[in-house]
C-alpha positions as CSV (number, residue, x, y, z in Angstrom):
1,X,8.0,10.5,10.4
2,X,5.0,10.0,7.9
3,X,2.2,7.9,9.0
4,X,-0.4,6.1,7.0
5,X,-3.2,4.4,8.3
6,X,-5.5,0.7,6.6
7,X,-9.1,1.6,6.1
8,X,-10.6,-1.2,8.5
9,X,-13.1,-3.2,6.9
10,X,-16.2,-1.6,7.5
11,X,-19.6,-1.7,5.2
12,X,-21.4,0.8,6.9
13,X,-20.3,4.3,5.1
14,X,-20.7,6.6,8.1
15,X,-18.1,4.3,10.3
16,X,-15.7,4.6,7.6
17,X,-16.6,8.2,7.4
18,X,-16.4,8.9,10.7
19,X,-12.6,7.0,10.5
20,X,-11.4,8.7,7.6
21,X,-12.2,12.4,9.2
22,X,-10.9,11.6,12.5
23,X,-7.5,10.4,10.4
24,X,-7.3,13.0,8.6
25,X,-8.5,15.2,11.5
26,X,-5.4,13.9,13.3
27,X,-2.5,15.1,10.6
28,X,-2.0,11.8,9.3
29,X,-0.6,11.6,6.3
30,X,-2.4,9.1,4.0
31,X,-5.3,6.5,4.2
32,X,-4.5,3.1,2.1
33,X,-6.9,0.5,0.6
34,X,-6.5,-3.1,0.5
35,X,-7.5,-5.1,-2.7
36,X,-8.6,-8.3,-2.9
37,X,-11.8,-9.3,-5.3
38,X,-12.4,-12.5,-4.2
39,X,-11.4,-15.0,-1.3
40,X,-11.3,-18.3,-1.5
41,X,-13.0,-20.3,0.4
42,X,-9.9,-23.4,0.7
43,X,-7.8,-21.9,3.6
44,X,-4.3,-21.1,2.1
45,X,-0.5,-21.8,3.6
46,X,1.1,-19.8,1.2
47,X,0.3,-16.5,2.2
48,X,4.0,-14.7,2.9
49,X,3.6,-13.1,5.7
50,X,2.2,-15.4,8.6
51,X,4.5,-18.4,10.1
52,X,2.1,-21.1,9.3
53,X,0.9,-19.1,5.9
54,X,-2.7,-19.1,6.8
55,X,-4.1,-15.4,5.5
56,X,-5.1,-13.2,8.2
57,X,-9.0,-12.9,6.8
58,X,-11.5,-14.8,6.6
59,X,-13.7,-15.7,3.6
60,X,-16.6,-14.0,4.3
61,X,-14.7,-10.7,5.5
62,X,-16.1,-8.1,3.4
63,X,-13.8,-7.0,0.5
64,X,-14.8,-3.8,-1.1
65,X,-13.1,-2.7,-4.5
66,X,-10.3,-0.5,-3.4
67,X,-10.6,1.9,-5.9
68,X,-14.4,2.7,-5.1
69,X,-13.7,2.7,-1.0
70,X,-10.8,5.4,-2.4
71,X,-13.2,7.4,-4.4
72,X,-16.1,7.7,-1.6
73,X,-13.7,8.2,1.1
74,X,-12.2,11.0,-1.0
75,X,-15.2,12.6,-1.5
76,X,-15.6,12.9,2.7
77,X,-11.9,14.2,2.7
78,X,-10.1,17.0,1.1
79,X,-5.9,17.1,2.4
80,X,-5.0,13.4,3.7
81,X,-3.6,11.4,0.9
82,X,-5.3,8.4,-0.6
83,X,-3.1,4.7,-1.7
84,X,-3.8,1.2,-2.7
85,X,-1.4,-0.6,0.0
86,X,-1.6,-2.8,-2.7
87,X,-3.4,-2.6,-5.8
88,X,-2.9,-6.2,-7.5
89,X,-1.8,-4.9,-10.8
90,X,-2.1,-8.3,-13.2
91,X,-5.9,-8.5,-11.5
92,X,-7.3,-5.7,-14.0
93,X,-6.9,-4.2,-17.9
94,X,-3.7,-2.0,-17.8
95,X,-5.3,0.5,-19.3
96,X,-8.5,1.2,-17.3
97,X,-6.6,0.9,-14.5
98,X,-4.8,3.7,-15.3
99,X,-7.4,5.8,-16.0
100,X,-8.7,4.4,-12.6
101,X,-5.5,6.1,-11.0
102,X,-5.4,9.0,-13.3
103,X,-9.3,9.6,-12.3
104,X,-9.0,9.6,-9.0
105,X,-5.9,11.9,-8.7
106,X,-8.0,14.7,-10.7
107,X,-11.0,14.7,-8.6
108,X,-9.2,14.9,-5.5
109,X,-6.7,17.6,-6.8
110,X,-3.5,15.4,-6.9
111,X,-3.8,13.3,-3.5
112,X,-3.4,9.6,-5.0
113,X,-0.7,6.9,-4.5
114,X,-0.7,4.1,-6.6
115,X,0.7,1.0,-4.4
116,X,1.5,-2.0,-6.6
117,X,2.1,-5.2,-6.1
118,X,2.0,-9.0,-7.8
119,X,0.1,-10.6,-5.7
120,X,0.3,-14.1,-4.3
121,X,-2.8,-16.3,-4.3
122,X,-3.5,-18.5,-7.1
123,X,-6.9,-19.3,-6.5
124,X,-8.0,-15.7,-7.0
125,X,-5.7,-15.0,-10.3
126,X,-7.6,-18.1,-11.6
127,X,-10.7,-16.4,-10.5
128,X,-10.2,-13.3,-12.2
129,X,-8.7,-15.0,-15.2
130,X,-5.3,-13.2,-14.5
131,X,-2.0,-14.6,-15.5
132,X,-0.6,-16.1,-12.4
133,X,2.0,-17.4,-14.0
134,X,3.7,-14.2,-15.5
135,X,2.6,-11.9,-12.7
136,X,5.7,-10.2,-12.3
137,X,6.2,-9.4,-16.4
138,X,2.7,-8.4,-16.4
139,X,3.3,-6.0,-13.4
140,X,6.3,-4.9,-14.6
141,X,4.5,-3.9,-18.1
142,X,1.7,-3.0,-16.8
143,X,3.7,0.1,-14.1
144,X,5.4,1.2,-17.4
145,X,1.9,1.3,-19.7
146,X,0.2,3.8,-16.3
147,X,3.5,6.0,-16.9
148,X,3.6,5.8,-20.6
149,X,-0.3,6.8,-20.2
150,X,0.2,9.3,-17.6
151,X,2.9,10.9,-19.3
152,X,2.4,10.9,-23.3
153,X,-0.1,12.9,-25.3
154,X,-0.2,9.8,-28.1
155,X,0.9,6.5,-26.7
156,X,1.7,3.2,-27.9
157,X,3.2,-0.7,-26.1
158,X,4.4,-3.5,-27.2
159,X,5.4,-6.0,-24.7
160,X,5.0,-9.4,-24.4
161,X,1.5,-9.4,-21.9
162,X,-0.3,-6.3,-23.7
163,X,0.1,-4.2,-27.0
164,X,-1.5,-1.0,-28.3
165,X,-0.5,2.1,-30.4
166,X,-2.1,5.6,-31.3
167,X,-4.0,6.0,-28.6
168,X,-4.8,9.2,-26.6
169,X,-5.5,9.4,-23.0
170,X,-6.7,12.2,-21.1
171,X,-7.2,14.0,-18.7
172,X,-3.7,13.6,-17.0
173,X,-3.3,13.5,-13.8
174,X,-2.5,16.8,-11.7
175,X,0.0,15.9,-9.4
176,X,3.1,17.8,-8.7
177,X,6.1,17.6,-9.8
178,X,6.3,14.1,-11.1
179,X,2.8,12.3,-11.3
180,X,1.3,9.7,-9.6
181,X,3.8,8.7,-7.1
182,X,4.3,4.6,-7.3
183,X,4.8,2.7,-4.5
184,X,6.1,-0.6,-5.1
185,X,4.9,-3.6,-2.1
186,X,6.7,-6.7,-1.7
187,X,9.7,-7.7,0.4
188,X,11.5,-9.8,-2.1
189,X,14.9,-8.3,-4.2
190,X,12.6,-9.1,-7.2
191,X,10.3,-5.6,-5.8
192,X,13.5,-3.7,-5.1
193,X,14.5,-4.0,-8.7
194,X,10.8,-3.2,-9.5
195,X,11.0,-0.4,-7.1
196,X,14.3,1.4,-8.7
197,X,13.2,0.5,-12.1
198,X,9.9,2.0,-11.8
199,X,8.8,3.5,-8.9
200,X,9.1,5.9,-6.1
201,X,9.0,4.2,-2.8
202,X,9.5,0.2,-2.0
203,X,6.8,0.2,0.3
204,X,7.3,-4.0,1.7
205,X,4.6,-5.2,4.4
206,X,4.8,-7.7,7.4
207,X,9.0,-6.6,8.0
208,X,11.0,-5.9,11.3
209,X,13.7,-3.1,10.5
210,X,16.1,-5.0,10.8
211,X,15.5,-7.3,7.8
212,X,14.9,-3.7,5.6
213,X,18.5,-3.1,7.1
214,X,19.7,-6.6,5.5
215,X,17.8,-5.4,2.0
216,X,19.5,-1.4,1.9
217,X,22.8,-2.9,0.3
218,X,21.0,-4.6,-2.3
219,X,18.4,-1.5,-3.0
220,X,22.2,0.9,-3.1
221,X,23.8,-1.4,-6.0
222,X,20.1,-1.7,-7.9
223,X,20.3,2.5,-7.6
224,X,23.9,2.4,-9.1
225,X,22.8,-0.1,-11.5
226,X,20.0,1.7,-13.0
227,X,21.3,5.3,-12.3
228,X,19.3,6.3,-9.4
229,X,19.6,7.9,-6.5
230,X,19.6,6.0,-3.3
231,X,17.5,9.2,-1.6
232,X,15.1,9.3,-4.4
233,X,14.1,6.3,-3.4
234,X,11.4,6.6,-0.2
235,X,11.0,3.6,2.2
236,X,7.9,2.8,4.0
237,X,6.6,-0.3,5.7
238,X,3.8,-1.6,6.6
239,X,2.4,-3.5,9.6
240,X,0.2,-4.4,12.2
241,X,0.4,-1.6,15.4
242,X,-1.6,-2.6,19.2
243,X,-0.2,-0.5,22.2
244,X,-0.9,-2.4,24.8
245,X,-0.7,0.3,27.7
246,X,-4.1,1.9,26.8
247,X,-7.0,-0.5,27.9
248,X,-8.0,-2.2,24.5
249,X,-8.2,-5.4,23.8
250,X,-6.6,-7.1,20.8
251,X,-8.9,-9.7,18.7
252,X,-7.7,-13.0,18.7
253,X,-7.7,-13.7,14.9
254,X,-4.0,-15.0,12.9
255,X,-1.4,-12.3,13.5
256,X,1.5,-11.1,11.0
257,X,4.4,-11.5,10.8
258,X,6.4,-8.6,12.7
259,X,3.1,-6.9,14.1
260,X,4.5,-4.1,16.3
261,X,2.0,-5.4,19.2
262,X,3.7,-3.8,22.6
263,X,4.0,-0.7,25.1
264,X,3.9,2.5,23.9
265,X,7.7,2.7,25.4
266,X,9.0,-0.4,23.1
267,X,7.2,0.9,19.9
268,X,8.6,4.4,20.8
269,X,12.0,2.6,20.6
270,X,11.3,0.6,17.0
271,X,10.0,3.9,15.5
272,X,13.4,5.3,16.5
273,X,14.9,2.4,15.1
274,X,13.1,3.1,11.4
275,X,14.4,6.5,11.6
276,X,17.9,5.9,11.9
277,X,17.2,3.3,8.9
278,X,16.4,6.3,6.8
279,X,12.6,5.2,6.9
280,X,10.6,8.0,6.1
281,X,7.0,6.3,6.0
282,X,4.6,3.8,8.1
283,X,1.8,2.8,7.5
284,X,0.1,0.5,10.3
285,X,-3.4,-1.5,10.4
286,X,-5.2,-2.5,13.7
287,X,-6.3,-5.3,15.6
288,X,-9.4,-4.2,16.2
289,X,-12.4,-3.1,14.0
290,X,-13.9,-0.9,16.2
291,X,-13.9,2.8,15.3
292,X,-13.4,4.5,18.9
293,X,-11.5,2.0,19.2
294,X,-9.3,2.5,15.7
295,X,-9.4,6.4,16.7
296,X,-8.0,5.9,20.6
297,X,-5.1,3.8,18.8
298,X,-4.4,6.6,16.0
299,X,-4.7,9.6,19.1
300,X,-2.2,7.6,21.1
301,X,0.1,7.1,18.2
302,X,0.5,11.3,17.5
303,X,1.4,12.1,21.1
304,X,3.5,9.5,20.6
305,X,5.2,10.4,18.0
306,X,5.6,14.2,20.2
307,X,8.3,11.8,22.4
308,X,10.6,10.7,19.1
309,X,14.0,12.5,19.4
């Protein structure tokens, strides 16, 4: 198993430092970014993956822009892989997000994963000035302009959110053998089809295994549909992870849906059950904020993973 682990939302650089080295430190196998601009200050109930829909910050939580977090954080590292678990794509220009990705994955020699999502609350797309409305189009156009971009020498669009032609782009990025990998979030058949149409992983947040079980028949005839291979296609999920066997506390803030919150024996047993699943990635934030703290949790989670027959 592959494991990826949030970047907690710290503002003081050598915490974050000192988080990313001990992750990477560890063997893990990719640090992710969050990406939200703004919050609004009206509390939400539409946010997918609590019960009540409340989101699971608060306003003044500090947001930094995932792609500069990324970029510092790469230049303390130099083998642990680097994502945006997820990068709302309709928030920002197509193109200069690409060359955002394509950037990134040159200076750091090919370690970038572009997450992508359509995000969810309003208020910020209206915010930003982002077309709620047509968010999955515009996502959907916008993945195929970053491969087009990635990919041609002399490109040219025309959809029906953006349009160019005869435009160069350059420098590629360096990644082997295909490109920026693209790792589609979202837990709806809408991100599956996204996911076999366009990307590498489906890479859904907030799930137990057992409702990615209830999704794998609908991901297989999406694979036959479009003429992909069911293997090609990577799963990862994404949650919350607390062992509660170790002597930390938990804080006491709105939980997720599906958080894997439990003894190191019972989490044992779900990884196990994500296995048989044929899910090959997880990628887990904490309850906690506190770096010794964030570090005991990831130490604890490699010798546990030494127990998974």
């Amino acid at each position: 198993m592959e494991y990826g682990i949030v970047l907690p939302k710290h503002i003081n650089p050598d915490e974050l430092i000192k988080f990313a080295k001990a992750a990477e430190g560890l063997g893990f196998h990719s640090l992710w970014a969050a990406d939200h601009i703004v919050l609004p200050i009206e509390e939400t109930n539409l946010y997918p993956y609590t019960d009540d829909g409340r989101f699971t910050a608060n306003a003044e939580d500090p947001q930094f822009d995932a792609f500069t977090l990324l970029s510092f954080i790469a230049s303390q590292t130099s083998t642990i892989n680097l994502g945006t678990s997820v990068a709302i794509i309709p928030y920002r220009n197509p193109i200069v997000q690409a060359k955002m990705f394509a950037s990134l994955d040159v200076l750091t020699k090919g370690r970038v994963i572009c997450g992508a999502g359509v995000g969810w609350w309003k208020e910020e797309f209206s915010a930003l000035d982002a077309p709620f409305k047509d968010r999955g189009l515009a996502t959907d156009e916008y993945i195929q302009i970053f491969k087009l971009l990635w990919d041609s020498d002399i490109s040219e669009f025309h959809g029906e959110t953006y349009d160019f032609s005869n435009i160069a782009f350059f420098p590629k990025p360096v990644q082997e053998p295909n490109g920026i990998p693209i790792w589609i979030g979202g837990h709806t058949k809408r991100a599956i089809k996204r996911t076999v149409k366009y990307g590498n992983a489906w890479h859904p947040t907030r799930l137990k295994p057992s409702q990615i079980e209830n999704m794998l028949p609908y991901l297989a005839q999406q694979c036959e549909k479009y003429d992909r291979q069911v293997d090609d296609i990577t799963l990862s999920l994404k949650r919350t992870l607390h062992f509660t066997d170790i002597g930390l506390d938990t804080n006491n803030k709105t939980r997720s849906q599906a958080a894997l919150i439990d003894s190191t024996i019972e989490i044992i047993e779900d990884i196990k059950q994500c296995q048989n699943l044929g899910i090959k990635h997880l990628t887990f934030d904490f309850q906690t904020s506190d770096t010794n703290d964030c570090i005991r949790i990831m130490e604890h989670l490699m010798e546990t993973d030494t127990k998974i027959i």
